[in-house]
Every structure is written in C-alpha cells, then in structure tokens.
Backbone as a ProteinNet text record, in pm:
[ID]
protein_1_A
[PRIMARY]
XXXXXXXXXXXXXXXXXXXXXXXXXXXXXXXXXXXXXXXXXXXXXXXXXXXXXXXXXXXXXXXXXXXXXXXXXXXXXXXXXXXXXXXXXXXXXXXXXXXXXXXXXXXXXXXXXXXXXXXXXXXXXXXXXXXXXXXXXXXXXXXXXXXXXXXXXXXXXXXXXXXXXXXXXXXXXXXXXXXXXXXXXXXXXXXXXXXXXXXXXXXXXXXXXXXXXXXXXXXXXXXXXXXXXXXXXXXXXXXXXXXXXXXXXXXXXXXXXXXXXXXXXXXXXXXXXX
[TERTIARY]
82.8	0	86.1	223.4	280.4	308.2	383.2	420.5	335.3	169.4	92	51	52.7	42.7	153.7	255.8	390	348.2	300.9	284.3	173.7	58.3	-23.7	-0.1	97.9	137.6	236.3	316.4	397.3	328.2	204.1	129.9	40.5	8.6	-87.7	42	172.4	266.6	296.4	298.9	359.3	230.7	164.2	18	4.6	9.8	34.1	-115.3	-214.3	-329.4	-356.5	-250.8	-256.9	-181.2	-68.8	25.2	-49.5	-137.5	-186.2	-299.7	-373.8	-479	-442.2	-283.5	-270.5	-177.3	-148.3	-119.1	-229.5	-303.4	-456.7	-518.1	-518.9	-591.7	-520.6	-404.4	-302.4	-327.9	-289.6	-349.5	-440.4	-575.7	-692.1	-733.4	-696.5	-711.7	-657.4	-575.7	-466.1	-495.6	-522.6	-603.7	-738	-827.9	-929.8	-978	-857.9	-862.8	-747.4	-654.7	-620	-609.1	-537.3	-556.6	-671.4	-784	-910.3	-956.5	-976.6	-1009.6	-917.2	-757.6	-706.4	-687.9	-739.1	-735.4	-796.7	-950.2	-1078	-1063.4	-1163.3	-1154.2	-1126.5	-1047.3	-1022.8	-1131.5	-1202.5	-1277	-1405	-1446.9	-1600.5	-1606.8	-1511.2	-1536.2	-1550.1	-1651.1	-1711.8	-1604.1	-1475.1	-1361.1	-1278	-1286.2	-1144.2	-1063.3	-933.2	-827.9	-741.7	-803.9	-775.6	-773.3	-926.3	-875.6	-774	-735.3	-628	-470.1	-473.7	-377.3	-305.6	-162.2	-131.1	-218.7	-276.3	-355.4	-455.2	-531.5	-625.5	-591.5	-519.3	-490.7	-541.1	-595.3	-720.9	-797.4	-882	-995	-1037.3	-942	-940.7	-905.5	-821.9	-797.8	-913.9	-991.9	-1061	-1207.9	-1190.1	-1334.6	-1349.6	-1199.7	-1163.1	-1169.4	-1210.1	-1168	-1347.9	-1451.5	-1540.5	-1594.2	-1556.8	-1602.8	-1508	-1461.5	-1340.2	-1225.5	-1188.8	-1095.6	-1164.9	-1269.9	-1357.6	-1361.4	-1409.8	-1434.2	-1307.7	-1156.4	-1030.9	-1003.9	-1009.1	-1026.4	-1091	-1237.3	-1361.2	-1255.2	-1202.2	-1132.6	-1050.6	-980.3	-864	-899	-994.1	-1047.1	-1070.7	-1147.4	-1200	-1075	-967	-856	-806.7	-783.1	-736.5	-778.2	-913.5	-1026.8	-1055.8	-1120.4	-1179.3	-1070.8	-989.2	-870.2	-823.1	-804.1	-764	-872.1	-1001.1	-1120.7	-1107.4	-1081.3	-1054	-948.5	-823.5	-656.9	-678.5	-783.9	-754.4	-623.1	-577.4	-495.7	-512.9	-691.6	-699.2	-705.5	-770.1	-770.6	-638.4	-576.2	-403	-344.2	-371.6	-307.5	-407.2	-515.3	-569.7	-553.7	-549.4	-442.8	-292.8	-240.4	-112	-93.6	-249.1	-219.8	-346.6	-272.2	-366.1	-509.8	-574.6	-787.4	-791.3	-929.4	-977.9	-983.6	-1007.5	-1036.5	-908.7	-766.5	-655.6	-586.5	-647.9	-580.6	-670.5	-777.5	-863	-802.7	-765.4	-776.3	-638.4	-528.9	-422	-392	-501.8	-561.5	-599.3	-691.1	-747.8	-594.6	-555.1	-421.5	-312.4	-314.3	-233.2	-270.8	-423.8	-510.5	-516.6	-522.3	-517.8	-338.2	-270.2	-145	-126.5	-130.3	-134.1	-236.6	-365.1	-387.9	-324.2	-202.9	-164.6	-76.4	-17.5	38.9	-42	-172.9	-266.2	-340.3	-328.4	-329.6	-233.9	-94.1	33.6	62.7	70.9	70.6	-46.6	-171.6	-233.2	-174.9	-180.2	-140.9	14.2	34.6	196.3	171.3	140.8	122	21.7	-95.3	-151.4	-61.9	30.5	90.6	216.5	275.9	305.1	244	105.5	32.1	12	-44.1	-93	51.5	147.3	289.5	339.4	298.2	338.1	264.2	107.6	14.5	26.4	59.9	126.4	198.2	307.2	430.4	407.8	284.2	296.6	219.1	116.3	-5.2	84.7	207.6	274.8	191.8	99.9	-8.4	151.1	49.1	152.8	160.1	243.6	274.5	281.5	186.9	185.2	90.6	193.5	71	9	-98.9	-195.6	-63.8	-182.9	-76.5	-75.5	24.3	104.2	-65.7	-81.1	-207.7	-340.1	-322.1	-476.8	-443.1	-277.4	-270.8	-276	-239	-249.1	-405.8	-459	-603.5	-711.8	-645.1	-714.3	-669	-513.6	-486.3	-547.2	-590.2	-630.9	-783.9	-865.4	-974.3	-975.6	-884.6	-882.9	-870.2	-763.5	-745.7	-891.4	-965	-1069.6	-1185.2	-1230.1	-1291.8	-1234.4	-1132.3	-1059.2	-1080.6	-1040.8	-1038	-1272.8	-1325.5	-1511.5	-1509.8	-1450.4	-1514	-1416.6	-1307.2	-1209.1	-1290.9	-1342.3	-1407.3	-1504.3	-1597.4	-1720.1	-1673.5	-1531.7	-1507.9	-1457.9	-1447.6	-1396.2	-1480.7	-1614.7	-1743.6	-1795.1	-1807.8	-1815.5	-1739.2	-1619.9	-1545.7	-1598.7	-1588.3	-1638.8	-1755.4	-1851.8	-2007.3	-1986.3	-1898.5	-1948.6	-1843.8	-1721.4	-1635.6	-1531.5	-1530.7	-1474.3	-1422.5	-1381.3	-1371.8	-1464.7	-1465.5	-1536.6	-1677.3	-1778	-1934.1	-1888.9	-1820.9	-1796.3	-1770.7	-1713.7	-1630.2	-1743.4	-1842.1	-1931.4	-2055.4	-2066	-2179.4	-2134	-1997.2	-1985.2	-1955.9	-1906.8	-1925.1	-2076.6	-2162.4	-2354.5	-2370.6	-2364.4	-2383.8	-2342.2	-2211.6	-2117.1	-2246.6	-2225.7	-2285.6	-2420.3	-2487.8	-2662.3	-2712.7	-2698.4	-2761.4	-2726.6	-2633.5	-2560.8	-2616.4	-2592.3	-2602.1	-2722.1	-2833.3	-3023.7	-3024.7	-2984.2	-3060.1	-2977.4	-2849.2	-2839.6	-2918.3	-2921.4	-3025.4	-3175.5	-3213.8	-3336.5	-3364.5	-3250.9	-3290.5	-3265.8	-3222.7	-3228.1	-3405.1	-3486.8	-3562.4	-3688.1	-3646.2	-3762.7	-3759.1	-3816.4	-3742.1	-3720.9	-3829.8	-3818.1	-3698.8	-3614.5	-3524.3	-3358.7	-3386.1	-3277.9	-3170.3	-3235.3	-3179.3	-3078.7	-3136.8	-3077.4	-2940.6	-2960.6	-2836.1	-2737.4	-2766.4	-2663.8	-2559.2	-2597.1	-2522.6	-2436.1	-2480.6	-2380.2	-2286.3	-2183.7	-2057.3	-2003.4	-2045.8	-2007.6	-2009.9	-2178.8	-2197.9	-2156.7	-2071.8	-2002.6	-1852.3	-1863	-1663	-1666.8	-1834.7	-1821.6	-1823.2	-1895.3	-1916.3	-1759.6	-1673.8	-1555	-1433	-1532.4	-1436.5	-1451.7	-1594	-1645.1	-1574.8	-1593.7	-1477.6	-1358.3	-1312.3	-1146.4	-1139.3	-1236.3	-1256.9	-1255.8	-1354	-1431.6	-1541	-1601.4	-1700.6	-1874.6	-1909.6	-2094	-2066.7	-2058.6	-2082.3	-1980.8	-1873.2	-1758.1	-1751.6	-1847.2	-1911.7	-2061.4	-2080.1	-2247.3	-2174.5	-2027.8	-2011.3	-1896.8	-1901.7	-1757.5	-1813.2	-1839.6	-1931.3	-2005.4	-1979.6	-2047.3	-2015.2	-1930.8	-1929.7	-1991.2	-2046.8	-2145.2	-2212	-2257.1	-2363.3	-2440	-2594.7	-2652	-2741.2	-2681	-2806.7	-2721	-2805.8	-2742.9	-2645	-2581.7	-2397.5	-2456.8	-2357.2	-2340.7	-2252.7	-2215.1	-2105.8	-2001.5	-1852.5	-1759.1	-1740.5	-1775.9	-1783.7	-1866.5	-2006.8	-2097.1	-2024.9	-2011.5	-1914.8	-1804.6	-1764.3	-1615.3	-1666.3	-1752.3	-1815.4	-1892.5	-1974.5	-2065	-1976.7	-1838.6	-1739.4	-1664.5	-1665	-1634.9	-1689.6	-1817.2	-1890.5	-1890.2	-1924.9	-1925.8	-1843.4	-1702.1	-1578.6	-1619.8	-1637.2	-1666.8	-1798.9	-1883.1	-1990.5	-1964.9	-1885.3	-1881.3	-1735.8	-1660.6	-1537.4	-1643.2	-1719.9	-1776	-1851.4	-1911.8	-1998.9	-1899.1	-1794.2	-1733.4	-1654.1	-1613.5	-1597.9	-1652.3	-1788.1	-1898.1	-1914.2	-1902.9	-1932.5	-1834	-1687	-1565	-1592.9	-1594.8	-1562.3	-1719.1	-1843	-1930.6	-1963.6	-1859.7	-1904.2	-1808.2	-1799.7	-1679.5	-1627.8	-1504.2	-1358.3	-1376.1	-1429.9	-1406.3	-1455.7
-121	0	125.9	104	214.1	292.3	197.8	192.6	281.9	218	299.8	408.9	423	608.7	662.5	616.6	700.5	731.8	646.7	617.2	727.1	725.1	841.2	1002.1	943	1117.8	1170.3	1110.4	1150.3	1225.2	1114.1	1173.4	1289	1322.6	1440.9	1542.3	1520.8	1636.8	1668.1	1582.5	1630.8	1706.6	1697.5	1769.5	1879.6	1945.3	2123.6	2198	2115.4	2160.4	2183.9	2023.1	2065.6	2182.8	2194.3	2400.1	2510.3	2470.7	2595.7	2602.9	2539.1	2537	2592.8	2559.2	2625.3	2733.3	2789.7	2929.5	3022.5	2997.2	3082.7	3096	2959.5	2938	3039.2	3034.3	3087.7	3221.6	3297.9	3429.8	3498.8	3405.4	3468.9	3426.6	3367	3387.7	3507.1	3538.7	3656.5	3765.7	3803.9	3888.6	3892.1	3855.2	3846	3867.3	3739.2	3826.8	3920	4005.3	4118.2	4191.5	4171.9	4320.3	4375.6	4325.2	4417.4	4453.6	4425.4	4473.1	4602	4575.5	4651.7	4814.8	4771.9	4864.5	4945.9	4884.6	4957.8	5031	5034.9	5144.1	5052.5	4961.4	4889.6	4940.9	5043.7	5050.8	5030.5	5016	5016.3	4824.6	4751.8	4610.1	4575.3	4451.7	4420.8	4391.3	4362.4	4326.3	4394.7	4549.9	4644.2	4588.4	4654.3	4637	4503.6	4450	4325.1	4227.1	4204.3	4096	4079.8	4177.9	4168.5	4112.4	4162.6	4145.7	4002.5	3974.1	3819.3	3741.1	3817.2	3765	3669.1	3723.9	3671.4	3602.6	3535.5	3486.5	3343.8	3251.4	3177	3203.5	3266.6	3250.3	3376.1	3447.7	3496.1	3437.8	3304.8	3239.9	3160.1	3085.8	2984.3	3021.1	3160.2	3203.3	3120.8	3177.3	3134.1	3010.2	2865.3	2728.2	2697.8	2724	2648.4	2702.8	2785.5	2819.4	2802	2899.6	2959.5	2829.1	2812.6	2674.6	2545	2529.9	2428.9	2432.9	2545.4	2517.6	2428.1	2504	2442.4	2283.9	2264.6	2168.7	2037.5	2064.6	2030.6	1991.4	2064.5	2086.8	1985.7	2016.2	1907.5	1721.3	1700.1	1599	1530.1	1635	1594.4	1605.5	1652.4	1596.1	1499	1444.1	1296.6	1197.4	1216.8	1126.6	1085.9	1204	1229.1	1223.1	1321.2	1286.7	1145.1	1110.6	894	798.6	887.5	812.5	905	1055.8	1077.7	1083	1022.7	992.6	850.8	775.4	641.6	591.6	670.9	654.3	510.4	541.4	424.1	321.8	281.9	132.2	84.2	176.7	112.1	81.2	127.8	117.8	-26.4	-47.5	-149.7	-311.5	-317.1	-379.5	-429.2	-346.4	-409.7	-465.2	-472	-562.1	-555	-398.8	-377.5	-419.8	-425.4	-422.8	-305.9	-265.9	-148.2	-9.4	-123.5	-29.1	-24.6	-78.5	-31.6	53.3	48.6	173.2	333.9	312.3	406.9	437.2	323.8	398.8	479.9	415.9	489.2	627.5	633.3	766.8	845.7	809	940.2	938	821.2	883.3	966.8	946.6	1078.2	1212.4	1166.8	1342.5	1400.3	1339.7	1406.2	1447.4	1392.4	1412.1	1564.9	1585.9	1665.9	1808.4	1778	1877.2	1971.7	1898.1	1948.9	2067.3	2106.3	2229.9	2342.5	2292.5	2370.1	2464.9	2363	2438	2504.8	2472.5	2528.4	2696	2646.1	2778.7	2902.4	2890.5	2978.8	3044	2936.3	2979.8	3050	3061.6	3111.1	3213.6	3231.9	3362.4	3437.5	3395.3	3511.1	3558.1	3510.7	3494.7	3600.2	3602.5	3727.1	3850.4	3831.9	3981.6	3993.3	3956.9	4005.6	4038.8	3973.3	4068.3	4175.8	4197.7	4302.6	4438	4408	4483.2	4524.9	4475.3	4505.6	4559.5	4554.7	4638.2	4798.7	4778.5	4906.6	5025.1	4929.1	4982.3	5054	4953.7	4976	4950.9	4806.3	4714.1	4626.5	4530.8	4401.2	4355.8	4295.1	4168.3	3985.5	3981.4	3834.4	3755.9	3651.4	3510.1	3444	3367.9	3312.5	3207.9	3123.8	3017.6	2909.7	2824.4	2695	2604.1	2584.9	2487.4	2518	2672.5	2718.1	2681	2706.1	2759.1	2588.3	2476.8	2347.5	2303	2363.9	2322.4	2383.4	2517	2598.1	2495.6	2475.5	2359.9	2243	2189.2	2041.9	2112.4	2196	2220.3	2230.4	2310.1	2376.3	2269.5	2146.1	2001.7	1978.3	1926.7	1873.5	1912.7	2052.2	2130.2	2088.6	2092.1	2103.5	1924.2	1833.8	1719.1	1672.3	1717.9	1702	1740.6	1867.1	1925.4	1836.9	1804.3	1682.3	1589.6	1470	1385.8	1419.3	1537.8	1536.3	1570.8	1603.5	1619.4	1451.5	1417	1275.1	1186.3	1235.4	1104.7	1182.4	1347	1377.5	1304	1327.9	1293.2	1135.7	1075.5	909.4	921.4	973.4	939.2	987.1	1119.2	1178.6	1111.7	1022.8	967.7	1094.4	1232.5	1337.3	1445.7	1547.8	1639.6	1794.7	1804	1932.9	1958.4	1845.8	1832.9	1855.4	1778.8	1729	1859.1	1965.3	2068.8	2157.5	2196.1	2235.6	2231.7	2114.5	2056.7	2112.6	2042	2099.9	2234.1	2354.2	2456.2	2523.2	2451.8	2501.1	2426.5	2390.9	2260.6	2399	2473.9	2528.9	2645.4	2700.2	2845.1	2849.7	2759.6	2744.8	2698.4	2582.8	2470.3	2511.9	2488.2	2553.1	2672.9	2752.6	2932.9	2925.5	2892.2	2892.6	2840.6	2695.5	2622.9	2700.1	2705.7	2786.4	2910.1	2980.8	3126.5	3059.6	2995	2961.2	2864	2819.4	2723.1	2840.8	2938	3036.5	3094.2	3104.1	3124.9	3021	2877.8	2808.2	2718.3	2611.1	2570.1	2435.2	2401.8	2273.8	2239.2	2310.1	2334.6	2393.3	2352.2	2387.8	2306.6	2147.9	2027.8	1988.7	2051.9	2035.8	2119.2	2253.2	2342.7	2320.4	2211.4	2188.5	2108.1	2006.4	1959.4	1925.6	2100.7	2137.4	2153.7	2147.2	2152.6	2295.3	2371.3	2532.4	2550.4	2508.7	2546.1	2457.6	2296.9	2303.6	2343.8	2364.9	2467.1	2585.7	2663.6	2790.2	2811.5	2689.8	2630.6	2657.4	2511.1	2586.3	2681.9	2721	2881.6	2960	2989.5	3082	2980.8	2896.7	2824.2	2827.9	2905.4	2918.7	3068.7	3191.9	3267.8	3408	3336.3	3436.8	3453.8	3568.2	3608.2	3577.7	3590.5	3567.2	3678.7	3782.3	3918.9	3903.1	3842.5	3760.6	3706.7	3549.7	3467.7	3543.6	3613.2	3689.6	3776.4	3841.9	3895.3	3865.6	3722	3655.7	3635	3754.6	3761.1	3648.4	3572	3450.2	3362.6	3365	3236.2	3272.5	3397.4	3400.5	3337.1	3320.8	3177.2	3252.8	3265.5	3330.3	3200.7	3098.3	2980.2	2933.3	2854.6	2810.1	2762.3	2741.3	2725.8	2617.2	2448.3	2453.3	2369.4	2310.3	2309.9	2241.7	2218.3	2225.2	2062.5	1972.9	1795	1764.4	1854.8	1850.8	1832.6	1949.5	2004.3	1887.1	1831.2	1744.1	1642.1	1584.2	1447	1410.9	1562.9	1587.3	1574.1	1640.1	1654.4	1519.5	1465.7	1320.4	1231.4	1245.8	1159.5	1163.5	1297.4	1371.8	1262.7	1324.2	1243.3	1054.5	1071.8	879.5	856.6	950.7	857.4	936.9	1027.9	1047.5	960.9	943.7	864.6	663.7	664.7	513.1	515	606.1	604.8	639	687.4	678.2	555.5	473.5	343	240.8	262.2	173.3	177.7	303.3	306	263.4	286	262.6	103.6	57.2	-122.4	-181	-157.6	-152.8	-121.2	-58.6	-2.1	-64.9	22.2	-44.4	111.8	101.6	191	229.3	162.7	173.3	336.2
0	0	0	76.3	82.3	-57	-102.5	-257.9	-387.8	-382.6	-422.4	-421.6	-239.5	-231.1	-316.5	-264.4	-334.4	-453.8	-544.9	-705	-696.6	-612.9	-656.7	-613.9	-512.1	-466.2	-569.8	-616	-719.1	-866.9	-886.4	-977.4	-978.5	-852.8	-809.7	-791.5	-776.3	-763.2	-902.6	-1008	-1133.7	-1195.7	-1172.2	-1253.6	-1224.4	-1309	-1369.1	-1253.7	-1249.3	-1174.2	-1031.9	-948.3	-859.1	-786.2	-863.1	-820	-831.7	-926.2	-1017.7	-915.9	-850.5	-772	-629.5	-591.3	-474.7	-466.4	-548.2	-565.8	-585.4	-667.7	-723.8	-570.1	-440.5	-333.9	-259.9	-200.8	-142.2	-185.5	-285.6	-343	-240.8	-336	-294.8	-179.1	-97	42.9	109.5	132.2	118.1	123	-35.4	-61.5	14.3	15.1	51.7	189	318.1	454.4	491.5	385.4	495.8	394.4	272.7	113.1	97.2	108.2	52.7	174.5	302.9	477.5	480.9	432.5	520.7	373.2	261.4	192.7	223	228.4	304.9	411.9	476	662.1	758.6	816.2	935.9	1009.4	1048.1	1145.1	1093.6	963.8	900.5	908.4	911.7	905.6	1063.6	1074.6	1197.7	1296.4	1276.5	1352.5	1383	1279.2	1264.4	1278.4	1309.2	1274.3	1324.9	1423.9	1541.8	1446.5	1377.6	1285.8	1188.8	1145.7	1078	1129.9	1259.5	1327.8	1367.3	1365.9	1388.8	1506.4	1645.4	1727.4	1703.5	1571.7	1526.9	1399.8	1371.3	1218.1	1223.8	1343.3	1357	1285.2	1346.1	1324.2	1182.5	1159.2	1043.5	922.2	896.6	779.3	802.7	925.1	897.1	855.2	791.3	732.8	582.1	477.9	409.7	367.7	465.8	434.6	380.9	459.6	426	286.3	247.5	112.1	-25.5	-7.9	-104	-93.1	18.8	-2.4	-52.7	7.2	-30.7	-156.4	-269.5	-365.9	-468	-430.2	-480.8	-458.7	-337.1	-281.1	-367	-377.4	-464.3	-603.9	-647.1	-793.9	-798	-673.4	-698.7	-657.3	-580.7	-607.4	-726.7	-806.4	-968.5	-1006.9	-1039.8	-1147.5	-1074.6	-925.8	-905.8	-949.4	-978.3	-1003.8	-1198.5	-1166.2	-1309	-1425.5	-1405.9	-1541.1	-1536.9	-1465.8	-1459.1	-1571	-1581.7	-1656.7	-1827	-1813.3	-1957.4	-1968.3	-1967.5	-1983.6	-2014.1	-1981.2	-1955.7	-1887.7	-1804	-1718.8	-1600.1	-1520.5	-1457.5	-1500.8	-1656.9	-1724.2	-1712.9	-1766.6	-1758.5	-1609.2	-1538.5	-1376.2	-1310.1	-1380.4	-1300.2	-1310.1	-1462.5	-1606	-1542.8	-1448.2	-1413.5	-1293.8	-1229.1	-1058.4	-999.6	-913.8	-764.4	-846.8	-739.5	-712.5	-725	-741.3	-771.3	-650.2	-542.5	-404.1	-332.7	-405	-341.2	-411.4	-552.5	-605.1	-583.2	-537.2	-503.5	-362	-275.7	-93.3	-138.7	-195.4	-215.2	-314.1	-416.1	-413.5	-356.5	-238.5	-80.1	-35.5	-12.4	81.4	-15.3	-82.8	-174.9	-155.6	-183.3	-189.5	-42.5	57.4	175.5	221.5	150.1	164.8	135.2	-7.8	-98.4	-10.5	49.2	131.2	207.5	298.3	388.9	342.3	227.5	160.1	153.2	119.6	86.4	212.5	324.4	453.1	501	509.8	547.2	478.2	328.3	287.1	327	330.7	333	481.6	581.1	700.6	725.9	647.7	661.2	602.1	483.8	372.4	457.9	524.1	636.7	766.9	812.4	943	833.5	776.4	689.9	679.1	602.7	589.6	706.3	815.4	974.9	1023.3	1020.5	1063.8	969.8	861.1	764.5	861	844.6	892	1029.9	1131	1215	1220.1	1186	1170.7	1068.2	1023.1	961.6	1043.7	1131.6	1203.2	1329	1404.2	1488.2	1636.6	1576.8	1657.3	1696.9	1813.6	1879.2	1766.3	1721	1644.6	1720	1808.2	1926.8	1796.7	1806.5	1705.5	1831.9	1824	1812.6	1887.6	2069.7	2071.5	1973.9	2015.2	1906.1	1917.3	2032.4	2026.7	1928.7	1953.6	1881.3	1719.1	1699.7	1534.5	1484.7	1556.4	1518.3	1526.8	1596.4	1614.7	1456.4	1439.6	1327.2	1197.5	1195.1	1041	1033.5	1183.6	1147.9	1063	1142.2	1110.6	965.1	860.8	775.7	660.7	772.2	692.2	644.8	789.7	729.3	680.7	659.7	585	396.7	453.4	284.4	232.5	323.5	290.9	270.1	300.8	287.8	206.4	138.7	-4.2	-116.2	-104.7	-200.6	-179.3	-115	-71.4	-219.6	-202.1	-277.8	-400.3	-426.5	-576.7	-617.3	-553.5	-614.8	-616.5	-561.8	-599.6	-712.5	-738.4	-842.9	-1019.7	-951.5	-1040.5	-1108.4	-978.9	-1050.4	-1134.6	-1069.1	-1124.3	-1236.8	-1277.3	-1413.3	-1513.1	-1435.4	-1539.2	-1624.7	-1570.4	-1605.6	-1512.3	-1570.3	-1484	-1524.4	-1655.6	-1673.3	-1598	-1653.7	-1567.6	-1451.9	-1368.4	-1276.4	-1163.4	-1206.4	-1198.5	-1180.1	-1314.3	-1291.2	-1204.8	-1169	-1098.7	-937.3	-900.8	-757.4	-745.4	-842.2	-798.6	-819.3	-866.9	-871.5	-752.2	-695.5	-563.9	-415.1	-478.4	-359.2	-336.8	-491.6	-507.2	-489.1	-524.5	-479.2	-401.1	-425.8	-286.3	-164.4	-161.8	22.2	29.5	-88.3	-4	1.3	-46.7	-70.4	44.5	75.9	181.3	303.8	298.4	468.3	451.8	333.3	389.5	477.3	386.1	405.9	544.6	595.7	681	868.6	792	922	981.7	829	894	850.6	809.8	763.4	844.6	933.5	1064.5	1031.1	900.9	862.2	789.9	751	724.2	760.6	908.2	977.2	994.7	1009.4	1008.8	925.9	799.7	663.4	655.2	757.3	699.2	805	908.8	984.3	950.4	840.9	785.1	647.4	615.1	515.2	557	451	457.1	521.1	424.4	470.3	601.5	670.6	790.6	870.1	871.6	949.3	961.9	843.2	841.3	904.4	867.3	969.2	1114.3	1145.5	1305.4	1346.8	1274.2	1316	1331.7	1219.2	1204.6	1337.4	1370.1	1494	1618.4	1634.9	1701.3	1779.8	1607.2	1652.4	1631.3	1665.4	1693.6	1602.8	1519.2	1400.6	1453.3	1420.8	1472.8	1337.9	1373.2	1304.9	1203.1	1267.5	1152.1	1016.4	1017	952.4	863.9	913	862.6	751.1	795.3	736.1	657.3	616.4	531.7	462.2	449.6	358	200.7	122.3	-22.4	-34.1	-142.8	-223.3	-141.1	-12.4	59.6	174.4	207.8	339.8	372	514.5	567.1	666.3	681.3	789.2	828	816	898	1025.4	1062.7	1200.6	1227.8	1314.8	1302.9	1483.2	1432.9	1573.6	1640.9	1755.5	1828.6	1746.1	1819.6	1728.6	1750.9	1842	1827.8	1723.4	1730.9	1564.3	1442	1472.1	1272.7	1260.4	1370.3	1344.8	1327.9	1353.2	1321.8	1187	1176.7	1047.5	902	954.1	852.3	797.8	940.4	920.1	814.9	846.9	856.4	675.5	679	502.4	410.3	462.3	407.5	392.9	468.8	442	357.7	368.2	266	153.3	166.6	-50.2	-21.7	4.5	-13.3	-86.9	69.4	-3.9	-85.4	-130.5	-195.6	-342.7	-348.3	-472.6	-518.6	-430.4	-384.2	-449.7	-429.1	-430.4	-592	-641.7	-760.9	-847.6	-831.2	-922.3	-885.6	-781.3	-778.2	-879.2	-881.5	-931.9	-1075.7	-1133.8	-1249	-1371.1	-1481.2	-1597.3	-1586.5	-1603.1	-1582.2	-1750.3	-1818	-1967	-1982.1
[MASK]
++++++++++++++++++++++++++++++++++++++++++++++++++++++++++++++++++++++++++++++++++++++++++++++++++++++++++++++++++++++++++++++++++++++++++++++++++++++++++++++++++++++++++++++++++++++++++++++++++++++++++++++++++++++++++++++++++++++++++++++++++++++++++++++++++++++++++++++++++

C-alpha cells in the first residue's frame, strides 16, 4: 500500500493543476482576509483592525476554508479522479495488478497528503500579511498560541479534505472532470447558499443546513474565533443559517468524508472503468 500512495502522490505532484490550484488558493485567500479589509476602513469592518492582526490569524484564515478553499479543494479531487477516466490513465493502472479499491484507498491517501500544503501555505502567507500589517499599524505583532494555530490547520485540513471527498465522488459518477467541476461549484454556489439562507428562517429546514458543509466549516471557524458578523459577510461564501457546536461540525465533517469517499468506492468497484 505504501508503494501505491507514493505512485499516486507523485502523480498528483507532477500535474500542472494541482500548483496551479494552490497558488490561485493561497493568493486569494490573502487577498481576501487582509488586502481588501485593510485597503478599506479597518474601522467600518465588523472586527477592525484586530482581525487583521497576527492575534487573530485563527480565526481569520478559517473564514476562508469552508467556502473559497472548499471550492479548490472540490477541484482538486475531480482531477485525481476524473482525469484517470478521460486519460484512460486508470484502465491502464488497473491492467497491471492492484484491485480497484486499493488503487482508489491509495488515491485518498495521496489526496489528503497533498492537502496538507494547501493548509500550510495559506497559514503562513496570512501569518506574513498580519505581521506586515502590524508592523505598519505599529499594533503588537503576538501570534496566536502553538495549540490554537495546530487546532485551526487540522480544522482547515478537514474542511478542505469534505469538499475533495465530494469532488472525487463527483469525479467518478461523471467519469470526467469538466461536468464534474461544474456541478460541484452550482452545488457550492446554490444549494448551500439557498438552503443555509433559508434554513435560518424556515425551521423545517434547519436540520438540513446543519449539515452542510459550509456550515459546518463555519461552526468551526467561529470556534477558533471568528465572529458571526464575519461569517455573514464573507461575499459569495457568506452563511446566515445556524452554526453549531464544534464535536458537531467534526463528526458531520467526518462523517461527510466517508460517505462520498464510499460512496465513490462503491461506484468505481461496481461499475466499468471503460
């Protein structure tokens, strides 16, 4: 098994998509929590200038994961997946041995491998701008303790690893990546944002928005100490439905990950690769 990961981590490192996905991520995270806040009025945003600050670089990057990372995330699932079915890449890899579900588990373990950059960098490239910003403000420059900032990456892991999860059952079912691509970002941009609006004030519908994805990434965003008003004004990835405790969101997230993981499973061992 070891062997295989290697074989698939190697292959998810040479692919032009997965760099290109976490630089574009890295960027616009960046941008997004401290270039456009701190361009603006620090005092007109619900946090002023604090959030910007290294103190808060918690719970200020982990606004960023349930949406905006999610969506990359999502992406890069579908090219682990999906390009293997239009490359005919997997016919050939299955053709020379392994079973189907060991070249698949050693696919997740590649792709969750491959995550952990994707968390590191953002968190470093903010822990930069919040000490830039600091230093220009002539604010403390104090980070965030060691426990909180390991507690915010695992989170950010597995936010990032639920929305990969659902690009790679995407990926199977559609046998591609373009649909595939399309479908989960109409999935990110509609479904979630409609049903959490709606499940704030429809009650039959509350159930439903607890266990979106978003809203449990935002659960643990507020968590690790983002605030609601934050969350209610992160653009196209805002969430105003119910948010709730942080054993919830970690289990819900869990749980996420394993049934689109088996459920993509179910379908590659089940189906023709052709």
């Amino acid at each position: 098994m070891r062997a295989s990961i290697g074989a698939e981590l190697l292959v998810l490192r040479k692919r032009a998509a997965t760099w290109i996905l976490l630089g574009i991520w890295t960027l616009l995270a960046v941008f997004f929590a401290y270039v456009i806040p701190y361009a603006l009025d620090p005092g007109e945003d619900p946090g002023g200038l604090a959030d910007l600050l290294p103190s808060a670089l918690a719970g200020t990057l982990a606004v960023g994961f349930p949406f905006f990372g999610g969506v990359f995330a999502l992406m890069l699932g579908v090219f682990a997946v999906g390009s293997d079915f239009g490359w005919d890449t997997l016919k050939s890899r299955l053709t020379q041995g392994p079973g189907r579900l060991h070249v698949f588990a050693a696919k997740l373990a590649a792709l969750g491998i491959v995550l952990v950059p994707y968390v590191l960098a953002v968190f470093v490239a903010g822990a930069v701008a919040s000490l830039v910003i600091a230093g220009i403000e002539g604010a403390p420059a104090d980070l965030p303790p060691a426990w909180l900032l390991v507690r915010a990456m695992a989170a950010g892991w597995l936010v990032l690893a639920a929305w990969a999860a659902l690009g790679v059952l995407l990926g199977t079912l559609t046998r591609g990546t373009s649909l595939a691509i399309g479908v989960g970002i109409l999935y990110a941009l509609v479904v979630e944002g409609l049903v959490g609006a709606l499940a704030a004030s429809v009650g039959v519908l509350e159930p439903v928005g607890e266990v979106l994805l978003r809203a449990d990434g935002y659960s643990l965003a507020t968590a690790l100490g983002a605030s609601v008003a934050d969350v209610g004004s992160n653009g196209p990835g805002s969430y105003s439905g119910p948010l709730g405790g942080t054993a919830q969101a970690v289990g819900l997230l869990v749980a996420s990950v394993a049934a689109f993981a088996g459920l993509a499973a179910l379908l590659l061992r089940r189906r023709d690769v052709v």
